[in-house]
C-alpha positions as CSV (number, residue, x, y, z in Angstrom):
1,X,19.0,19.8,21.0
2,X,16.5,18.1,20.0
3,X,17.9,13.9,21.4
4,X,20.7,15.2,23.6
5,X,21.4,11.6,24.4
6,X,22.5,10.6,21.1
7,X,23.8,14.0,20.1
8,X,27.5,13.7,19.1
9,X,26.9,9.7,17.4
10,X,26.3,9.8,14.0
11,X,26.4,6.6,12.3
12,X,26.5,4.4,15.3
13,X,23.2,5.9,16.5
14,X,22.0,4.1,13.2
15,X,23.5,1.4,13.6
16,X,22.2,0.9,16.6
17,X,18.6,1.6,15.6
18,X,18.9,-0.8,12.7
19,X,20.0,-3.3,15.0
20,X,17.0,-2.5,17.3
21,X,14.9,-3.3,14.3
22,X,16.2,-6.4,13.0
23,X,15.9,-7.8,16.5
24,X,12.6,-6.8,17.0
25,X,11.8,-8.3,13.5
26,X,14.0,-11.7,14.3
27,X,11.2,-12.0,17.6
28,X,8.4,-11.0,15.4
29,X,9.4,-14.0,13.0
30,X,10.2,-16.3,15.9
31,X,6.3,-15.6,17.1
32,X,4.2,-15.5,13.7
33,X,6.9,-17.3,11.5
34,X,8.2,-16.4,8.3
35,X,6.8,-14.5,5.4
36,X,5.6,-16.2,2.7
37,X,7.1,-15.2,-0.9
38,X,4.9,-16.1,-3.2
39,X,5.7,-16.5,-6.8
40,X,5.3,-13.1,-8.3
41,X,5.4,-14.4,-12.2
42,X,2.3,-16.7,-11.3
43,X,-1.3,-14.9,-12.1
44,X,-3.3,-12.9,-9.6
45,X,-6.6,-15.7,-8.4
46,X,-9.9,-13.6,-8.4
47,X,-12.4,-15.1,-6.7
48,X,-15.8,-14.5,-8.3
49,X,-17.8,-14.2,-4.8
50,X,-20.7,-11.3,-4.1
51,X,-17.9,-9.2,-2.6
52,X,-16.3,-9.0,-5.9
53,X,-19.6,-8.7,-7.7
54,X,-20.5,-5.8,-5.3
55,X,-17.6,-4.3,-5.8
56,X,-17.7,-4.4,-9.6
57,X,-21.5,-3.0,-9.9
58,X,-20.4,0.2,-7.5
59,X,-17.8,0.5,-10.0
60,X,-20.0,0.9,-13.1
61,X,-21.2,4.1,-12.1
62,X,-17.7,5.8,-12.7
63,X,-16.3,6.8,-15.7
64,X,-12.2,7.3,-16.3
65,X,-11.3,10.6,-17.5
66,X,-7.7,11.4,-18.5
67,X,-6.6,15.4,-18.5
68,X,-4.4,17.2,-20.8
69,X,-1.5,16.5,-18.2
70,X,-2.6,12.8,-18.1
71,X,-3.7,12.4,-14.5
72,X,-6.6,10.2,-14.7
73,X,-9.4,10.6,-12.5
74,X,-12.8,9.0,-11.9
75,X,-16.3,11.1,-12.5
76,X,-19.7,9.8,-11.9
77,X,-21.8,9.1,-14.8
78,X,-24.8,10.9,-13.2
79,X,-22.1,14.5,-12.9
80,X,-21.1,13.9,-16.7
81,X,-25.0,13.6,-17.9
82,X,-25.9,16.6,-15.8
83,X,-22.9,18.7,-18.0
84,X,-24.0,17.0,-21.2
């Protein structure tokens, strides 16, 4: 056997391990506090910084290609002018 110890439980081994958890997580949330729920109707900020501008110029060099299947996939531009 694999947990000899809890061999024979079932459901109370589960239970127990979900009780377990939801004590450890009570602790967790006593230490860094609650999780914030934000709104998820309101709009997504973007914040316009060189990060994000980075970011955006890497992503130029890709183009999205779909399949027959319609799995989409990324290809560099240089790959796609080297088959053209």
């Amino acid at each position: 056997m694999l947990f000899p110890r809890h061999a024979g439980r079932g459901w109370k081994t589960v239970a127990h391990f979900v009780d377990g958890f939801m004590s450890l997580t009570d602790r967790l949330r006593f230490f860094f506090g609650p999780a914030t729920r934000l709104d998820s109707g309101s709009p997504v900020v973007h914040r316009h910084d060189e990060f994000e501008q980075a970011s955006e110029e890497e992503l130029t060099h890709f183009v999205v290609e779909t399949d027959t299947s319609g799995h989409h996939y990324a290809v560099r531009r240089e790959d796609l002018d080297k088959e053209a």
